[in-house]
C-alpha positions in Angstrom: -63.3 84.0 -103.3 -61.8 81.3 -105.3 -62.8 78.4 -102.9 -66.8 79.5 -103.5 -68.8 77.1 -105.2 -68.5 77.9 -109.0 -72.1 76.9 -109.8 -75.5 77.3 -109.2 -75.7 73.2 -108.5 -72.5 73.2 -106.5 -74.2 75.4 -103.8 -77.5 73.7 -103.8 -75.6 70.3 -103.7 -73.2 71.4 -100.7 -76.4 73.3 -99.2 -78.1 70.0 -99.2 -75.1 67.9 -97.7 -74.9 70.2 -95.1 -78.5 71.3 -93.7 -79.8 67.8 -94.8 -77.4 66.2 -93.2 -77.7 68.0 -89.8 -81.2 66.5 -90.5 -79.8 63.2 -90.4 -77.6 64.1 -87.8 -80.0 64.7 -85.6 -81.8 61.5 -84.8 -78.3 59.5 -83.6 -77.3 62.7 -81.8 -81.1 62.6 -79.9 -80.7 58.5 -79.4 -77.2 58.7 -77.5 -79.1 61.6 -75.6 -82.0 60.1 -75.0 -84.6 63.1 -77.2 -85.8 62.1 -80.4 -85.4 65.1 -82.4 -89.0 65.8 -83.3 -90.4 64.3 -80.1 -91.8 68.5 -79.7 -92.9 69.0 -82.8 -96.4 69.3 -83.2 -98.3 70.6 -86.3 -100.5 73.6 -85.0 -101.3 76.5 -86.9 -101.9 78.6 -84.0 -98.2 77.9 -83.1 -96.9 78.3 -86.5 -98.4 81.7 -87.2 -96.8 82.3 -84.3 -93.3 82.0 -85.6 -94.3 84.0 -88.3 -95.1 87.1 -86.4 -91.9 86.6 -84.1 -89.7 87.1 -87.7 -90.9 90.1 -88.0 -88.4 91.8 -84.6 -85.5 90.1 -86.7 -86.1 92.0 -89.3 -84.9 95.2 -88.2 -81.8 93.9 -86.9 -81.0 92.5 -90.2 -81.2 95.5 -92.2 -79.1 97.3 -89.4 -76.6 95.3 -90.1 -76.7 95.4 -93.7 -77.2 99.0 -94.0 -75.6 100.7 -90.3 -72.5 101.7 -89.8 -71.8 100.0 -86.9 -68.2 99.0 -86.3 -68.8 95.9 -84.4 -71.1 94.2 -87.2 -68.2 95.7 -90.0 -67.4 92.3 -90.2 -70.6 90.6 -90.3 -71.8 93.3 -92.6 -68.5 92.6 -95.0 -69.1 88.4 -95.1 -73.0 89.2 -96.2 -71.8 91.1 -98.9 -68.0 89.7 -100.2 -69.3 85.9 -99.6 -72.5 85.1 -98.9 -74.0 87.4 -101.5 -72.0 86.4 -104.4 -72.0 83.2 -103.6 -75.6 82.8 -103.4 -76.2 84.9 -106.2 -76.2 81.4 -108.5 -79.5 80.4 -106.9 -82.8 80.9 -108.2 -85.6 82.8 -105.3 -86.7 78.3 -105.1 -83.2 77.6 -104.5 -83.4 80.2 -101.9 -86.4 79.0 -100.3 -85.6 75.3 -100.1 -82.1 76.0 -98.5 -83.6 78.4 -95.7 -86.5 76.1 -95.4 -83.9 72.9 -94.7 -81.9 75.0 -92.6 -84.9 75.9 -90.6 -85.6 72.4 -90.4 -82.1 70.8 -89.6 -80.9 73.3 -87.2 -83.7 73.5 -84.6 -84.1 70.0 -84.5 -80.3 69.6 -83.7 -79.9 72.9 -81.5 -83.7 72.9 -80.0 -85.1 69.6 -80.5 -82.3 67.4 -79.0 -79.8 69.7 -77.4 -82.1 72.3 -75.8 -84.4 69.4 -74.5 -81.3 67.0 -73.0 -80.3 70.5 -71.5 -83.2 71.2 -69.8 -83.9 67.3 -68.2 -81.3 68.6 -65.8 -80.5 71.8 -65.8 -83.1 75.3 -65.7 -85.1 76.4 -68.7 -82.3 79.8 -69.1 -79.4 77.3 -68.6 -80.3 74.8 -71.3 -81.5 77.7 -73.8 -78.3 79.6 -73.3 -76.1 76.8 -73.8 -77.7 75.7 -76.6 -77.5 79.0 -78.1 -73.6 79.1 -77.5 -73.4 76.3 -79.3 -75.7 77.5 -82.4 -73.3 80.6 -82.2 -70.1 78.6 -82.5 -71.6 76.8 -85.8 -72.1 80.0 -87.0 -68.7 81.4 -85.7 -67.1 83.0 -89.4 -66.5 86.4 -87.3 -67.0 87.6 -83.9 -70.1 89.6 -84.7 -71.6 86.7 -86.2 -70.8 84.6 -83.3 -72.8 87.1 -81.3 -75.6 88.1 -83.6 -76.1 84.2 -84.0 -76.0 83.3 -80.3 -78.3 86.5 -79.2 -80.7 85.0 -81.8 -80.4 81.4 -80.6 -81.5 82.4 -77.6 -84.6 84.0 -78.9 -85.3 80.8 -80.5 -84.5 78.5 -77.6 -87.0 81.2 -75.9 -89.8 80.6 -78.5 -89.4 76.8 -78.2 -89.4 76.6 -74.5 -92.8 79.2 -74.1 -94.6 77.1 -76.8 -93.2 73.5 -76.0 -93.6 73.3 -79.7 -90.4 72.8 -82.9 -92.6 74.6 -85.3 -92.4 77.7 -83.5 -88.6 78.1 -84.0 -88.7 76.3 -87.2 -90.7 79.0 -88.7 -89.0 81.8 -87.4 -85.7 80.5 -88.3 -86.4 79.5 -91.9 -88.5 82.8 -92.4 -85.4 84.9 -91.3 -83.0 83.1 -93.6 -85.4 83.1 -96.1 -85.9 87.1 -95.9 -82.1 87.5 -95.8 -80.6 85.3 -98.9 -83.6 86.7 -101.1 -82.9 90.5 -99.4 -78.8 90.3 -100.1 -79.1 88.6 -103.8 -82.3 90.5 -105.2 -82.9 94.0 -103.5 -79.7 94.7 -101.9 -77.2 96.4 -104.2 -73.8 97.5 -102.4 -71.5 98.1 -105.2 -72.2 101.7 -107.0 -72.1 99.7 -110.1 -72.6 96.0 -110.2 -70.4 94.9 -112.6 -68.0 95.5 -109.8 -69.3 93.1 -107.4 -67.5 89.9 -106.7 -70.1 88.1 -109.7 -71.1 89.3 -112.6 -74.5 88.4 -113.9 -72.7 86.7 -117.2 -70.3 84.9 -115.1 -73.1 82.8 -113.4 -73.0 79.3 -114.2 -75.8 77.2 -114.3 -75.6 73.3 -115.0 -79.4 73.1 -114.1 -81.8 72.7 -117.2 -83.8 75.9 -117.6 -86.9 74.0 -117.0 -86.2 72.5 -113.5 -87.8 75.7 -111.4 
């Protein structure tokens, strides 16, 4: 706990180093590999309400794993709570927003956009969509369960992309889902019996942000 961020603007600032610069990443990965990044992304609405109606199967899975019992998400289920919920606490519901929305962004085109696509030049649709999702899992590796539940989930993603040819499908999805989960585990969720027990207290939030910003 003591190697958390301490403020609200130290996890929007490391939020932004790190999905922005998977962003950035993205474009000298997809030139030594021969796919521009957004080279499949195509603004259509028809594609992009799309993604929003395939959030909804995720959904379920998320609250099982938030409020099941099941012993093989234990650990998934005790991260959420112990670290990602306190730390994210600090954020405003904009802060939220704009660091689901960037991860949305950054990771697909790294993960769908360039590796999927180099994948599949060579290789069959299943093989380039699982290997792709084995690597999404392995940046997303803090416990076996969320190795799993990440990979299973890149592969639904690499599914999306590959039956719509189009980014904004996965984008969608992907930034919808976080989007539903930091705002679900910092404003509705509450899995202390009291919360001045949780890891963060409401008082002990910092903020170095002027109140006027959001």
């Amino acid at each position: 706990m003591d190697q958390l961020p301490k403020t609200r603007s130290e996890v929007v600032t490391i939020s932004i180093i790190i999905e922005g610069g998977l962003v950035l990443g993205s474009y000298p990965l997809g030139w030594m590999l021969g796919h521009h990044p957004l080279a499949s992304f195509i603004i259509n609405w028809h594609d992009a309400w799309l993604g929003m109606v395939a959030t909804i199967p995720l959904i379920p899975i998320f609250l099982i794993m938030v409020h099941g019992s099941i012993p093989f998400l234990s650990k998934l289920k005790s991260i959420s709570k112990d670290t990602i919920r306190p730390m994210m606490r600090r954020c405003t519901i904009p802060d939220l927003i704009g660091i689901s929305m960037l991860a949305g962004v950054g990771e697909e085109m790294i993960f769908r956009g360039v590796l999927q696509s180099w994948l599949a030049q060579d290789s069959p649709a299943w093989a380039a969509i699982i290997a792709s999702s084995i690597s999404f899992g392995m940046m997303h590796s803090m416990s076996k369960s969320y190795f799993v539940l990440a990979t299973l989930i890149g592969a639904y993603l690499g599914f999306l992309f590959y039956w719509t040819g189009n980014l904004i499908t996965p984008m969608m999805v992907h930034f919808l889902y976080d989007a539903f989960a930091l705002i679900y585990l910092t404003r509705v969720w509450s899995p202390y019996p009291n919360e001045e027990k949780a890891p963060i207290a409401d008082e002990e939030i910092e903020d170095s942000y002027p109140d006027d910003m959001f």
